[in-house]
HTML snippet that shows the backbone in 3Dmol.js (N, CA, C, O; Angstrom):
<script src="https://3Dmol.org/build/3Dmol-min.js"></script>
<div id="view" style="width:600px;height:400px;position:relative"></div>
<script>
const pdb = `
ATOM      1  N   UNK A   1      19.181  -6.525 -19.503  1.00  0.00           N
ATOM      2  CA  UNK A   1      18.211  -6.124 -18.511  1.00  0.00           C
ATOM      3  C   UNK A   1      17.324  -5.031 -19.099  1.00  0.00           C
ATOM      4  O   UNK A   1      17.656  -3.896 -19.442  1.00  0.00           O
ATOM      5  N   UNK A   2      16.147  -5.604 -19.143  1.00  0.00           N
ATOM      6  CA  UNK A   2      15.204  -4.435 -19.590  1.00  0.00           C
ATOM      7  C   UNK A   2      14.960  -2.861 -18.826  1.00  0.00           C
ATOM      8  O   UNK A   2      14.451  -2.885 -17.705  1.00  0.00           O
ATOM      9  N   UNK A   3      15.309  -1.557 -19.410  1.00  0.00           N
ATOM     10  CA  UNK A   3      14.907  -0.414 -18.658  1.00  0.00           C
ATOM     11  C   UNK A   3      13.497  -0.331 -18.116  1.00  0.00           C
ATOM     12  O   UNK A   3      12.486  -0.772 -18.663  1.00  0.00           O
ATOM     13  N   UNK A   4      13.598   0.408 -16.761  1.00  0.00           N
ATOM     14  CA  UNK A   4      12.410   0.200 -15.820  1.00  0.00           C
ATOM     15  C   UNK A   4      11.917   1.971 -16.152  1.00  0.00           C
ATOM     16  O   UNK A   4      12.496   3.057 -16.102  1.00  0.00           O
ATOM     17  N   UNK A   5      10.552   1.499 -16.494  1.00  0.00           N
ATOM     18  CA  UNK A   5       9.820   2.835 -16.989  1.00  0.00           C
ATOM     19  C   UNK A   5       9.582   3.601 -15.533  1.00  0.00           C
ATOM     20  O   UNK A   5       8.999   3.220 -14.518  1.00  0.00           O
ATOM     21  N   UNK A   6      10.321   4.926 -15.872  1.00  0.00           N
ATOM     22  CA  UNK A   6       9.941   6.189 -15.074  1.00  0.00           C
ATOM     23  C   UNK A   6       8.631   7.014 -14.636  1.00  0.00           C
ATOM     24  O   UNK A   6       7.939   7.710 -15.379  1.00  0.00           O
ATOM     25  N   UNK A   7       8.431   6.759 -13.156  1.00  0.00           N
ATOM     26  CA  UNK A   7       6.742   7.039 -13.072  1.00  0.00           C
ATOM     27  C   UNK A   7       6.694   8.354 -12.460  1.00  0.00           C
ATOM     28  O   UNK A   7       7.358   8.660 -11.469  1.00  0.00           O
ATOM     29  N   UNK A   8       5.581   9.424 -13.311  1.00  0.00           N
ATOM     30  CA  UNK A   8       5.905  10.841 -12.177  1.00  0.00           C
ATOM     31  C   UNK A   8       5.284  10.287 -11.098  1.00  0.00           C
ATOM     32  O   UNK A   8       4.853   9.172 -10.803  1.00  0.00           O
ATOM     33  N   UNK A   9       5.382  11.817 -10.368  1.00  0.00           N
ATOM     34  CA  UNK A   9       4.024  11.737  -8.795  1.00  0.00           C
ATOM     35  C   UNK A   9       3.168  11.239  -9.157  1.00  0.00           C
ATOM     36  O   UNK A   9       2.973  11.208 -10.372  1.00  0.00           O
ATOM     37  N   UNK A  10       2.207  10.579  -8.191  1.00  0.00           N
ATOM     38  CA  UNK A  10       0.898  10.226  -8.271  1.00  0.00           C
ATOM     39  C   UNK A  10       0.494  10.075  -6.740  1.00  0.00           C
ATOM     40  O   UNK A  10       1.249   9.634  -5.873  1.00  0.00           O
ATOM     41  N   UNK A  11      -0.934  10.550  -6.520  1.00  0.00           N
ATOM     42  CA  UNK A  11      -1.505  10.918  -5.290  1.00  0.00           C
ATOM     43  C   UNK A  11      -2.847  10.104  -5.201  1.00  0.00           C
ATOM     44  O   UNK A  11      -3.494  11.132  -4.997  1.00  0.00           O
ATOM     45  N   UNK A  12      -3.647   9.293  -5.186  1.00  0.00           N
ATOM     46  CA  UNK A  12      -4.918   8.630  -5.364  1.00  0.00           C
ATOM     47  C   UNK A  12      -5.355   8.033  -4.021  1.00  0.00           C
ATOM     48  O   UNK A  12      -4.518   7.746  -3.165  1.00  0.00           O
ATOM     49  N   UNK A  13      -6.405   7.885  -3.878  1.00  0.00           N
ATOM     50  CA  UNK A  13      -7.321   7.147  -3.040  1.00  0.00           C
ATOM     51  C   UNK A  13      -8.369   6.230  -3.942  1.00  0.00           C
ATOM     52  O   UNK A  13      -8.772   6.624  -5.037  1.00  0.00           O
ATOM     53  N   UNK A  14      -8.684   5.226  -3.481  1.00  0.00           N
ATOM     54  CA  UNK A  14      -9.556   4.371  -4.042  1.00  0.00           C
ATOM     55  C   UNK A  14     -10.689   4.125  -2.897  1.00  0.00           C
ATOM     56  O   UNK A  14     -10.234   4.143  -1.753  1.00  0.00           O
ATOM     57  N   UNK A  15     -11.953   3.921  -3.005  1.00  0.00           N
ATOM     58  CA  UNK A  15     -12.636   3.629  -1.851  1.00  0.00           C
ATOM     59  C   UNK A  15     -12.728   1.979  -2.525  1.00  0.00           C
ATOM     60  O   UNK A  15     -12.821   1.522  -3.664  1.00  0.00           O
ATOM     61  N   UNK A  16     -12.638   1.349  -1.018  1.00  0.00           N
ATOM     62  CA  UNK A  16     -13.155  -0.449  -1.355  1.00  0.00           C
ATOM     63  C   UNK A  16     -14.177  -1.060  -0.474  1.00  0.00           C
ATOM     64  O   UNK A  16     -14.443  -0.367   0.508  1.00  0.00           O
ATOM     65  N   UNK A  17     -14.769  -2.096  -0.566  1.00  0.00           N
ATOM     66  CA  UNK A  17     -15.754  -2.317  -0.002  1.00  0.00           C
ATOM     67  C   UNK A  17     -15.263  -3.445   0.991  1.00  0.00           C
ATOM     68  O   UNK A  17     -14.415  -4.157   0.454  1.00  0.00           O
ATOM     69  N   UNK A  18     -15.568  -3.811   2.315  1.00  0.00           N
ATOM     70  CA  UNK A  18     -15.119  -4.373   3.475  1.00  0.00           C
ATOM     71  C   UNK A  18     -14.642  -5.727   3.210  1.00  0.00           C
ATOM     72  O   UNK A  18     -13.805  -6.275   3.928  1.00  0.00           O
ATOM     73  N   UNK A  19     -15.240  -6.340   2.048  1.00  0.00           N
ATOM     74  CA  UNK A  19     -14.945  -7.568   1.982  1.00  0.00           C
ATOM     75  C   UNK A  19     -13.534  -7.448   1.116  1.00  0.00           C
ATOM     76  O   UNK A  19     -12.483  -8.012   1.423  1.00  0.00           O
ATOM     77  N   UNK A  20     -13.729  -6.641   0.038  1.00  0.00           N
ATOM     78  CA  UNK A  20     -12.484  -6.336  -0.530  1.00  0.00           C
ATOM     79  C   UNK A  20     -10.976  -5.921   0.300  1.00  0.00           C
ATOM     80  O   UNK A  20      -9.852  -6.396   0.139  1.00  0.00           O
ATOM     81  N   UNK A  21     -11.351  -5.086   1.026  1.00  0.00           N
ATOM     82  CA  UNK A  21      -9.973  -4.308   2.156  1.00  0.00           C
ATOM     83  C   UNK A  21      -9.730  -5.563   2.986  1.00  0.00           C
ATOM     84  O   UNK A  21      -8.592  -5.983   2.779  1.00  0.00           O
ATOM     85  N   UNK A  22     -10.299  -6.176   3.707  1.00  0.00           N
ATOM     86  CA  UNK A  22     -10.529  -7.613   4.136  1.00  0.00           C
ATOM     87  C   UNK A  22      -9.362  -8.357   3.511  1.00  0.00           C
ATOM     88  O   UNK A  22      -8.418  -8.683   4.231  1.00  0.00           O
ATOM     89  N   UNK A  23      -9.368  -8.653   2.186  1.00  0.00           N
ATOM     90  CA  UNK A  23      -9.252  -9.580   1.097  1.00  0.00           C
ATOM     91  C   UNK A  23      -7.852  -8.879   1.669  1.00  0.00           C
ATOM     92  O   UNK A  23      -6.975  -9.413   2.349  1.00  0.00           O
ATOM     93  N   UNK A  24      -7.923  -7.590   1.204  1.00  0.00           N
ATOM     94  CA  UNK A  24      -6.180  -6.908   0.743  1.00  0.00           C
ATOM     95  C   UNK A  24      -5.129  -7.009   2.097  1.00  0.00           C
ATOM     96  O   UNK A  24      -3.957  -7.380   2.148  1.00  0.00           O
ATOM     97  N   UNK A  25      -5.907  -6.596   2.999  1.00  0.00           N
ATOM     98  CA  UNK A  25      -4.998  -6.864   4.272  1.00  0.00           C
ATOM     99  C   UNK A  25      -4.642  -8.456   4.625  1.00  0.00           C
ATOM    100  O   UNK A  25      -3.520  -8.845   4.951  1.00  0.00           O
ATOM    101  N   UNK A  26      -5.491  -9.058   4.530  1.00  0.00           N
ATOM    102  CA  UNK A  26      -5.077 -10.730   4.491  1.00  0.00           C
ATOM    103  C   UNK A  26      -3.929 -11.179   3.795  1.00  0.00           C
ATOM    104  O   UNK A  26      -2.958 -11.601   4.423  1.00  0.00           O
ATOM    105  N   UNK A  27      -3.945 -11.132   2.612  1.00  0.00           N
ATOM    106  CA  UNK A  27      -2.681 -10.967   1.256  1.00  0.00           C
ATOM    107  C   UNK A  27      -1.787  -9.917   1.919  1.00  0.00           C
ATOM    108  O   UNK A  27      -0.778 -10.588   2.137  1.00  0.00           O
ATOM    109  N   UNK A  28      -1.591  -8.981   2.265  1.00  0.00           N
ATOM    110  CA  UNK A  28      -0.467  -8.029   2.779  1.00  0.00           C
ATOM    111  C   UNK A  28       0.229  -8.858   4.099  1.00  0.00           C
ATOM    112  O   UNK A  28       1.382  -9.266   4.244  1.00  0.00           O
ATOM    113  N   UNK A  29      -0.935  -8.933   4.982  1.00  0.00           N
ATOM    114  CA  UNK A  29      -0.426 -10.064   6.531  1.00  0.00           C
ATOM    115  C   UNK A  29       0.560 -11.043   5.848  1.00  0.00           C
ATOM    116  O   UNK A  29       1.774 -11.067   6.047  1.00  0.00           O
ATOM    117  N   UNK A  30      -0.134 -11.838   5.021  1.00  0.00           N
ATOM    118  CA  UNK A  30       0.676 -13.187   4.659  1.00  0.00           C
ATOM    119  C   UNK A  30       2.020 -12.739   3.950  1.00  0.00           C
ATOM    120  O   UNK A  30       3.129 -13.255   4.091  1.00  0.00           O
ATOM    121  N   UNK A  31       1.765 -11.957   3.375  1.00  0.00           N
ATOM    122  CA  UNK A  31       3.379 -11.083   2.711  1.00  0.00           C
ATOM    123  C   UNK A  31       4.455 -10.600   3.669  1.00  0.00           C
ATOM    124  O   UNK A  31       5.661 -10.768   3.489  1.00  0.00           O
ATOM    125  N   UNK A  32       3.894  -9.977   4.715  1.00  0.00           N
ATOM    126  CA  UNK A  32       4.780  -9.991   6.162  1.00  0.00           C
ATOM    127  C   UNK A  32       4.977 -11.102   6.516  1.00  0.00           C
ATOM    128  O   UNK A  32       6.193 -11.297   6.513  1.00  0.00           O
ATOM    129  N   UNK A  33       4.453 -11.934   6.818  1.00  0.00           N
ATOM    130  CA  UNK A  33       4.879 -12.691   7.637  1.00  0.00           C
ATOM    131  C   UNK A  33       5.717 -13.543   6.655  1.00  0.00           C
ATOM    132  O   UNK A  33       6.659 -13.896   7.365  1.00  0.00           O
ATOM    133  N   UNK A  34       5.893 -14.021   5.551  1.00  0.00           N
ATOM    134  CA  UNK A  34       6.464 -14.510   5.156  1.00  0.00           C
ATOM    135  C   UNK A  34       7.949 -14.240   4.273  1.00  0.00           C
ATOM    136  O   UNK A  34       8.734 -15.059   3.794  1.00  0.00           O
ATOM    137  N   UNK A  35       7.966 -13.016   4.278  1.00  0.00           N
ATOM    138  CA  UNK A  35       8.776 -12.076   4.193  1.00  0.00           C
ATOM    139  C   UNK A  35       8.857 -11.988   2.410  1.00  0.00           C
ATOM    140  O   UNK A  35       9.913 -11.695   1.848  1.00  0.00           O
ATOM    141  N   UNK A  36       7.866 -12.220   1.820  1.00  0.00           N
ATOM    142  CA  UNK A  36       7.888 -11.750   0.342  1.00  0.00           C
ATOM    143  C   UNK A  36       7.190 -10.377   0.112  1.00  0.00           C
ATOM    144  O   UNK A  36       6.792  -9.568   0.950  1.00  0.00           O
ATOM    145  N   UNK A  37       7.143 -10.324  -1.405  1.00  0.00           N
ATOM    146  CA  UNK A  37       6.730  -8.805  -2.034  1.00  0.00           C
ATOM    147  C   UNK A  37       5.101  -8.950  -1.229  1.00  0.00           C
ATOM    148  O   UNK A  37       4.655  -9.882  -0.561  1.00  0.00           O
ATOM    149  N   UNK A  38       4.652  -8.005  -1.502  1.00  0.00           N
ATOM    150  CA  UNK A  38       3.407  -7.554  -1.585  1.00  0.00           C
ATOM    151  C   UNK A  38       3.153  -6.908  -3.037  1.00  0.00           C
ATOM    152  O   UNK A  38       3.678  -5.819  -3.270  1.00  0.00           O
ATOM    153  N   UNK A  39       2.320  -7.576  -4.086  1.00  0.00           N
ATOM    154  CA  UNK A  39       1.637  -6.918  -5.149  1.00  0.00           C
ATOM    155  C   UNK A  39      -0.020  -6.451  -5.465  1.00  0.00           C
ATOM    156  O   UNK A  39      -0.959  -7.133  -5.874  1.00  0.00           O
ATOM    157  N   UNK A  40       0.039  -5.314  -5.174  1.00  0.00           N
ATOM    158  CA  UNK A  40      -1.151  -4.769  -5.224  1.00  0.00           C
ATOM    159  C   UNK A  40      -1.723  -4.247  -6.728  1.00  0.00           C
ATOM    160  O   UNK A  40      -0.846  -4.103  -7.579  1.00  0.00           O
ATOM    161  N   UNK A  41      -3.001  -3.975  -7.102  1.00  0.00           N
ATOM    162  CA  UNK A  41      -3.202  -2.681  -8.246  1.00  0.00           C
ATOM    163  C   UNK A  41      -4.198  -1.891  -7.791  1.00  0.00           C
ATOM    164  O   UNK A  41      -5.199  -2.354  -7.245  1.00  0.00           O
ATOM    165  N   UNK A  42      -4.019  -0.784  -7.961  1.00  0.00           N
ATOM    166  CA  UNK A  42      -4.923   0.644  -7.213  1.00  0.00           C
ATOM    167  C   UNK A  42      -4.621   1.387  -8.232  1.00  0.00           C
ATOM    168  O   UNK A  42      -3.557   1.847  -8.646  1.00  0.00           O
ATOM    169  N   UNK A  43      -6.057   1.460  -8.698  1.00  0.00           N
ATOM    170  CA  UNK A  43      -6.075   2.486  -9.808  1.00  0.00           C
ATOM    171  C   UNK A  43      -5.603   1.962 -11.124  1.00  0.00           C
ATOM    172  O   UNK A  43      -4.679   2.562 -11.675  1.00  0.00           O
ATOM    173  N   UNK A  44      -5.947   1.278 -11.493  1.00  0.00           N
ATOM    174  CA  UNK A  44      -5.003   0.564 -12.449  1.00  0.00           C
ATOM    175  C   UNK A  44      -3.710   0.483 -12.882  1.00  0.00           C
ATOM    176  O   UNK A  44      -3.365   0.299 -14.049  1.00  0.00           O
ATOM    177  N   UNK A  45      -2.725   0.675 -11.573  1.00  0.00           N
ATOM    178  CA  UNK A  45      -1.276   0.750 -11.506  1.00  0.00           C
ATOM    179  C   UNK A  45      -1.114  -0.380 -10.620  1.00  0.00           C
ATOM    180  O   UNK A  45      -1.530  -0.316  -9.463  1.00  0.00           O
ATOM    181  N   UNK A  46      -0.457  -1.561 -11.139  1.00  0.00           N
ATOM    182  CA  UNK A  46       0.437  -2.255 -10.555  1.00  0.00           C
ATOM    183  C   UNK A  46       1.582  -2.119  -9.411  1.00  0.00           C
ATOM    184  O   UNK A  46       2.541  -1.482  -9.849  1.00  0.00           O
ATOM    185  N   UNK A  47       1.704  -2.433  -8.414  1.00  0.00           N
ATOM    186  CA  UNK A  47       2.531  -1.686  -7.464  1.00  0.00           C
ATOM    187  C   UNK A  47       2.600  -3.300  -6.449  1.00  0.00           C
ATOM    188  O   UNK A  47       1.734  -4.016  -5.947  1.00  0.00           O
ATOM    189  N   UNK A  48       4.553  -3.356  -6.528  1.00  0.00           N
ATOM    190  CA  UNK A  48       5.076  -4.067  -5.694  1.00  0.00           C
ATOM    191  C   UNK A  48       5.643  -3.543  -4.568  1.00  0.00           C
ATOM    192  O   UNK A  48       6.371  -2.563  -4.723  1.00  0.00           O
ATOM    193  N   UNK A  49       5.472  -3.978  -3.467  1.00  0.00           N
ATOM    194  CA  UNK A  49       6.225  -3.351  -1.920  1.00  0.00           C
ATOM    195  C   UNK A  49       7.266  -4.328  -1.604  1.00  0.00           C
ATOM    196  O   UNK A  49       6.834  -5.469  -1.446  1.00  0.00           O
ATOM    197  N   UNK A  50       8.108  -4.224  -1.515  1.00  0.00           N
ATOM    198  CA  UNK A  50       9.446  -5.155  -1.109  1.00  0.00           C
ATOM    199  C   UNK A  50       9.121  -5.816   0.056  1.00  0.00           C
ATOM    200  O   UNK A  50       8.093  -5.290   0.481  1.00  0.00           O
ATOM    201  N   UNK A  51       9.426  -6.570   0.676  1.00  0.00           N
ATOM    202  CA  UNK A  51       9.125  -7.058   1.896  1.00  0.00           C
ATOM    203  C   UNK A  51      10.208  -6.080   3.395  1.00  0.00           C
ATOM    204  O   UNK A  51      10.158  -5.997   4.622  1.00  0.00           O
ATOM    205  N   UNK A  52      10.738  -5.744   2.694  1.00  0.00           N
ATOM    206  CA  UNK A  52      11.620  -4.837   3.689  1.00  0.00           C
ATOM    207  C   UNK A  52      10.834  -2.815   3.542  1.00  0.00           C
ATOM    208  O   UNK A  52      11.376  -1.717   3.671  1.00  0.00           O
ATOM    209  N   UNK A  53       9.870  -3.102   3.332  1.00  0.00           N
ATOM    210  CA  UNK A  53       9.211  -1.677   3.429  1.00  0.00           C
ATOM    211  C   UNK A  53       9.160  -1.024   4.669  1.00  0.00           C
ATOM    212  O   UNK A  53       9.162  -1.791   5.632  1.00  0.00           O
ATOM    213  N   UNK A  54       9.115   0.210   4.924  1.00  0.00           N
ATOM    214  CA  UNK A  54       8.781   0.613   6.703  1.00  0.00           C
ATOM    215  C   UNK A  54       7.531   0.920   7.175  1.00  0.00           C
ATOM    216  O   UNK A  54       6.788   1.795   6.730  1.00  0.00           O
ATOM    217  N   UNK A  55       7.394   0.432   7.773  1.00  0.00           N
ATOM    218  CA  UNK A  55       5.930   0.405   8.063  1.00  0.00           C
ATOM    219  C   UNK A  55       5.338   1.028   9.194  1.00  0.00           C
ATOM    220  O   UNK A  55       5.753   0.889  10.345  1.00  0.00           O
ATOM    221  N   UNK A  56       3.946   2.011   8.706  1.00  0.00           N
ATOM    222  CA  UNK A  56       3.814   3.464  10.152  1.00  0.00           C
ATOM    223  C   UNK A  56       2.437   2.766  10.108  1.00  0.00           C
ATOM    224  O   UNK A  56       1.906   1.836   9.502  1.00  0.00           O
ATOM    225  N   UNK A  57       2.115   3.700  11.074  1.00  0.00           N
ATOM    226  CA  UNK A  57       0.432   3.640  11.455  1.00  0.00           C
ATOM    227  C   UNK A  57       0.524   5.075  11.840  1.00  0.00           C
ATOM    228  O   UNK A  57       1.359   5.539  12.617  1.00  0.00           O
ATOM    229  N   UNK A  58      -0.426   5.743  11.215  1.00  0.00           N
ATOM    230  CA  UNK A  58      -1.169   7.314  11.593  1.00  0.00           C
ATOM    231  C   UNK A  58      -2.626   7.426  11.927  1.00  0.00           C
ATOM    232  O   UNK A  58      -3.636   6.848  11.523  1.00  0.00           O
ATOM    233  N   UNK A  59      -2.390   8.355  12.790  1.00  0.00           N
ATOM    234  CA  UNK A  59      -4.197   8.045  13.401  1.00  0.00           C
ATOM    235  C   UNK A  59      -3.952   9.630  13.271  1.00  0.00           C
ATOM    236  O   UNK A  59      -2.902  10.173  13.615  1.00  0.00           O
ATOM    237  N   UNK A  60      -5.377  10.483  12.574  1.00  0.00           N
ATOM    238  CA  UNK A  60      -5.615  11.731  12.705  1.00  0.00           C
ATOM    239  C   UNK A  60      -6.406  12.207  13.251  1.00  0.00           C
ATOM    240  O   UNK A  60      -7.301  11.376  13.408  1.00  0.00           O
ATOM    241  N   UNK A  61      -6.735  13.427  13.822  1.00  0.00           N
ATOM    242  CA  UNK A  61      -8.390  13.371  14.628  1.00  0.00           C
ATOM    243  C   UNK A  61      -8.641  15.256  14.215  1.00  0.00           C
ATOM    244  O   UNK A  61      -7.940  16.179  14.628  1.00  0.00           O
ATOM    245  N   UNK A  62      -9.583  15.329  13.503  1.00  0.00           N
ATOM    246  CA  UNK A  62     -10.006  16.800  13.412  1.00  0.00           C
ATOM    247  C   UNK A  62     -11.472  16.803  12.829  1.00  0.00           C
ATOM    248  O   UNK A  62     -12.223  15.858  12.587  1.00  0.00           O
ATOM    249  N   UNK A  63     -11.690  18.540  12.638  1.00  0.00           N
ATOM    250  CA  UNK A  63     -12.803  18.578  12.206  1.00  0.00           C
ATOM    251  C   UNK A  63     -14.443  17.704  11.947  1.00  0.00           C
ATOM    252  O   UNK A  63     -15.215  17.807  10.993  1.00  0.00           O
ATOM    253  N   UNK A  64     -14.564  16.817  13.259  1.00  0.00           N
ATOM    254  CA  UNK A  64     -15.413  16.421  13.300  1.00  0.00           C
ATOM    255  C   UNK A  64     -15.287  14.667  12.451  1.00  0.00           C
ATOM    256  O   UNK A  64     -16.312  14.141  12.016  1.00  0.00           O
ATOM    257  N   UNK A  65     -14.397  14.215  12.378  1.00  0.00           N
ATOM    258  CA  UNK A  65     -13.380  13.040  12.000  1.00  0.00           C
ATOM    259  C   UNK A  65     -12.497  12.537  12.409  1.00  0.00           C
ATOM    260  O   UNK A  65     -11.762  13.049  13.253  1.00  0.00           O
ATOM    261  N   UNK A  66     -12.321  11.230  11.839  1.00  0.00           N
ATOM    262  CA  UNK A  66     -11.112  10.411  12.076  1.00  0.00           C
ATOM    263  C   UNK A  66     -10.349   9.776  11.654  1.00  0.00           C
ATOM    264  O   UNK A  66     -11.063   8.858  11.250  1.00  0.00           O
ATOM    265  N   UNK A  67      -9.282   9.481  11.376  1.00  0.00           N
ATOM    266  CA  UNK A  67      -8.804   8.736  10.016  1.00  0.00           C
ATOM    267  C   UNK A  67      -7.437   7.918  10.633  1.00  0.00           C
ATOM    268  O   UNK A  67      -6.558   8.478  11.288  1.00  0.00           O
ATOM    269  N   UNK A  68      -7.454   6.647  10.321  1.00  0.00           N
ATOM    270  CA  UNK A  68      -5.991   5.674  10.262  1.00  0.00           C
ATOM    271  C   UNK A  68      -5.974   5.019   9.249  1.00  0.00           C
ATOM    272  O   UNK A  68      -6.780   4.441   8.521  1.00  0.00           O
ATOM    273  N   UNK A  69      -3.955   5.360   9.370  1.00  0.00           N
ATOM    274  CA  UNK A  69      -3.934   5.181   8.411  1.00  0.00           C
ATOM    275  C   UNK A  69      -2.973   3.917   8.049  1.00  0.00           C
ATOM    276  O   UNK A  69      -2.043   4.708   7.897  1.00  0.00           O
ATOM    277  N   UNK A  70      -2.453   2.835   7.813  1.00  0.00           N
ATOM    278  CA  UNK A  70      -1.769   2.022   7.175  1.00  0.00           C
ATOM    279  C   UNK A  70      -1.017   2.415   6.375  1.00  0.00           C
ATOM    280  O   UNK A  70      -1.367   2.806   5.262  1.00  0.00           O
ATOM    281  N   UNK A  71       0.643   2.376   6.958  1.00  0.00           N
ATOM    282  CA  UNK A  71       1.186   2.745   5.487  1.00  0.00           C
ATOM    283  C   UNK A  71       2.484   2.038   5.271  1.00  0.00           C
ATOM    284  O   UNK A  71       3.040   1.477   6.215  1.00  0.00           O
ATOM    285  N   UNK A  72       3.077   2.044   3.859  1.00  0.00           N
ATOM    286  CA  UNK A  72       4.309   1.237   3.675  1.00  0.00           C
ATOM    287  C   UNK A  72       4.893   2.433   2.596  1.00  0.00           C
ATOM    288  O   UNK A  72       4.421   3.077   1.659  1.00  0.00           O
ATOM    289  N   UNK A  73       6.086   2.345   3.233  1.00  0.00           N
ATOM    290  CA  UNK A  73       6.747   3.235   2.430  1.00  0.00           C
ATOM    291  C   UNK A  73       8.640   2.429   1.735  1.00  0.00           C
ATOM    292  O   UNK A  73       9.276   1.629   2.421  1.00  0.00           O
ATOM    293  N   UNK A  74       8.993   2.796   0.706  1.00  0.00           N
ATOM    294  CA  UNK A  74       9.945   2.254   0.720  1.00  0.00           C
ATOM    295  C   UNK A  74      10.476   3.226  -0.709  1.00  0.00           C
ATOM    296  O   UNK A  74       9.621   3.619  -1.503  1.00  0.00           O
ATOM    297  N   UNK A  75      12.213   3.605  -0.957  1.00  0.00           N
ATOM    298  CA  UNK A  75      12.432   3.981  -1.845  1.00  0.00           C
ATOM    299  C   UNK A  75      12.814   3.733  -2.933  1.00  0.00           C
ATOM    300  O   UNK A  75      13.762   2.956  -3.047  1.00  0.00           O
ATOM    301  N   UNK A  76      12.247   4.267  -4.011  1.00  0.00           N
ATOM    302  CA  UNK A  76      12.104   3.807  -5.273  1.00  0.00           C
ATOM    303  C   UNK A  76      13.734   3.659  -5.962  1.00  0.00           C
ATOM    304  O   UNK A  76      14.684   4.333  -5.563  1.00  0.00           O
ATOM    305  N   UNK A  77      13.808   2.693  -7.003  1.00  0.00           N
ATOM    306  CA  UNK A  77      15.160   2.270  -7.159  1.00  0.00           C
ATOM    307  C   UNK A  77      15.551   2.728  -8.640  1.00  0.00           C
ATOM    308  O   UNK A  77      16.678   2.501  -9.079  1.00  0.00           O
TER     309      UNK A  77
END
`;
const viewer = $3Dmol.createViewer("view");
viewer.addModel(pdb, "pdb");
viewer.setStyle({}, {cartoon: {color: "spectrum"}});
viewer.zoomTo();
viewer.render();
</script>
């Protein structure tokens, strides 16, 4: 079994364009519902979500803004 390379922190945002986020949530839906991985790349990091990830929704409201948020979280192995 090949060793799985050790990743530090990493914190990023990417901005995407509607048709793109579109694209990504479609591919994520179908990954729920079918109960496989989700494989994304953001930032030029490859990143699989298990199908058993937990999944929040955050809505923030300040300073003249608003922000939700989509998220999947799951721990690293």
């Amino acid at each position: 079994m090949a060793a799985r390379r050790r990743r530090g922190k990493r914190d990023t945002e990417k901005v995407a364009s509607r048709h793109a986020f579109a694209n990504k949530l479609r591919r994520l839906a179908d990954a729920l519902e079918s109960g496989e991985r989700y494989r994304i790349q953001i930032a030029g990091e490859r990143i699989s979500v298990p199908p058993d990830a937990e999944i929040t929704l955050e809505h923030e409201r300040g300073s003249g803004e608003e922000e939700v948020e989509f998220q999947l979280r799951w721990p690293l192995s």
